[in-house]
C-alpha positions in Angstrom: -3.9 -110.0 145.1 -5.1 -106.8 144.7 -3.9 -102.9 144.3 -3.4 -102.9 147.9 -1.2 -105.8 148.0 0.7 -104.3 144.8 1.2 -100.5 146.8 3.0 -102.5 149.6 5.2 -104.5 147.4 6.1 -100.9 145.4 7.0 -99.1 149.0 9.4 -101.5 149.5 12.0 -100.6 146.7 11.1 -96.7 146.2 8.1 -97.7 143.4 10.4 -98.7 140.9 8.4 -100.9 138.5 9.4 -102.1 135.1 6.6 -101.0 132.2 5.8 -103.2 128.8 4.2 -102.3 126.0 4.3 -103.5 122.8 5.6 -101.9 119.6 4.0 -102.1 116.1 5.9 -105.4 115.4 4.4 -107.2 118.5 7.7 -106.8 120.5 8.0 -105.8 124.0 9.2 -102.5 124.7 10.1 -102.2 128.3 11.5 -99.4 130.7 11.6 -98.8 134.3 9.1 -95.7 136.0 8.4 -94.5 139.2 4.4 -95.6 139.6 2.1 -95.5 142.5 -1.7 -96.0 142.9 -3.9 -93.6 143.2 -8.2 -92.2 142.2 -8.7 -92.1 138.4 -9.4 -88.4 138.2 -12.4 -88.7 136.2 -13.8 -92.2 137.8 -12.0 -92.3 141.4 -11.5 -95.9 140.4 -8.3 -97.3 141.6 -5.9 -96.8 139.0 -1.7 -98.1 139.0 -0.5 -94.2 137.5 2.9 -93.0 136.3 4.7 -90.2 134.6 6.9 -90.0 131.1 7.6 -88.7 128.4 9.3 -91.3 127.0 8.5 -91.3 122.9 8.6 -94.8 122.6 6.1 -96.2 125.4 3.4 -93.1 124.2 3.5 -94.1 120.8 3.2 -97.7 122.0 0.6 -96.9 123.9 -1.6 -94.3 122.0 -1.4 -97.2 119.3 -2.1 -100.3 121.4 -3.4 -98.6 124.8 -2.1 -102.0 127.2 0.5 -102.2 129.4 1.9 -104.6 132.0 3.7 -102.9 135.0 5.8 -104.9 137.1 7.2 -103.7 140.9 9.3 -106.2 143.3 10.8 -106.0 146.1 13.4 -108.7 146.5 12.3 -112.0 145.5 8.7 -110.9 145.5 7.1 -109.4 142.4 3.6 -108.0 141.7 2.4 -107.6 138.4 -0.8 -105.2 136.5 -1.6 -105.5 133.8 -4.6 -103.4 132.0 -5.8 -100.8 129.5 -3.5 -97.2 129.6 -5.4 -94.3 129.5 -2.7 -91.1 128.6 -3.4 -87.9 129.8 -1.3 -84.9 128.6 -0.7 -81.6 126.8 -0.8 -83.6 123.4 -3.2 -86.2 124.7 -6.2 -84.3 126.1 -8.9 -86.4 128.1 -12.2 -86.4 127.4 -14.1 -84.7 130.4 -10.4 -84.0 131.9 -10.2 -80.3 132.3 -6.3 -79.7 131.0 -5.8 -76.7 133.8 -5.8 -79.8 136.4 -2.9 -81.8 134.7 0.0 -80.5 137.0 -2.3 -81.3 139.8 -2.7 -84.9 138.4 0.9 -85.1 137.7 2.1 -84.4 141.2 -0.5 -86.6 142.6 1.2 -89.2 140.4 4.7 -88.2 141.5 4.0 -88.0 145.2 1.8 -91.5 145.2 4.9 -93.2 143.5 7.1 -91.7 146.4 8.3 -88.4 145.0 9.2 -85.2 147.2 9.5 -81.8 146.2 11.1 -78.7 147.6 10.0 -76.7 144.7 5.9 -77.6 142.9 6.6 -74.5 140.8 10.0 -75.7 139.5 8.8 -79.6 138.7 5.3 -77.9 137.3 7.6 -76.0 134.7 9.7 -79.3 134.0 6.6 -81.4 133.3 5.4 -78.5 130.6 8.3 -77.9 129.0 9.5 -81.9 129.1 5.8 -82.5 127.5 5.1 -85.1 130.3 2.3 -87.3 130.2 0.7 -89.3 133.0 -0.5 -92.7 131.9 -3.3 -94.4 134.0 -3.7 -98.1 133.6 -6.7 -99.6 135.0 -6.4 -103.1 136.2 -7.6 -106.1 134.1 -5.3 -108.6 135.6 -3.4 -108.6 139.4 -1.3 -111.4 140.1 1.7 -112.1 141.9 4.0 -114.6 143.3 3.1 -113.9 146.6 2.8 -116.7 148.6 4.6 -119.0 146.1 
């Protein structure tokens, strides 16, 4: 199982996925995203990539910077699990020029299966929402494929 195998599994039910991370207390936190795969900006590594601005699963993550992302697509299910890297307006990247954040964040919302009539329209959304991408590069693939 691999990123690829993941990406199909995603496709199948519009790359809905389910994202954990854990709170202060060592509880799950969990919500559903739109994520897709696509190049680390910085690396070009293959990185599972999604959008929020969600309070809780930033503060989660700028805290305790892992995360488990889950897609399926009927019985099947396709889990990643690795270290979240945020990029955003309040979580500059080191060697991540800020200008090219509403490029990232489109790439993210186009490789999780987004469409846009208007870029200008969603690029003022994402600034004034505060939207972050997250980038979690995989430590752990696995799925019951096969089972």
């Amino acid at each position: 199982m691999d990123l690829t195998d993941v990406g199909r599994i995603a496709a199948e039910d519009s790359y809905l996925a389910v994202v954990a991370t854990t709170r202060a207390d060592g509880t799950v936190q969990a919500s559903v995203v739109n994520a897709g795969i696509l190049a680390h900006p910085l690396s070009g590594e293959p990185v599972l990539a999604f959008v929020t601005y969600g309070r809780a699963k930033l503060s989660n993550l700028r805290a305790r910077p892992r995360a488990t992302v889950v897609f399926r697509s009927g019985w099947q299910w396709a889990a990643v699990e690795g270290d979240g890297q945020i990029v955003g307006p309040d979580d500059p990247l080191a060697g991540f020029d800020p200008s090219g954040l509403p490029a990232l964040l489109r790439s993210i919302f186009r490789a999780a299966g987004g469409t846009h009539d208007d870029w200008e329209a969603f690029d003022r959304a994402m600034a004034d929402e505060h939207r972050a991408a997250v980038l979690v590069r995989p430590v752990r693939v696995y799925s019951n494929a096969g089972a």
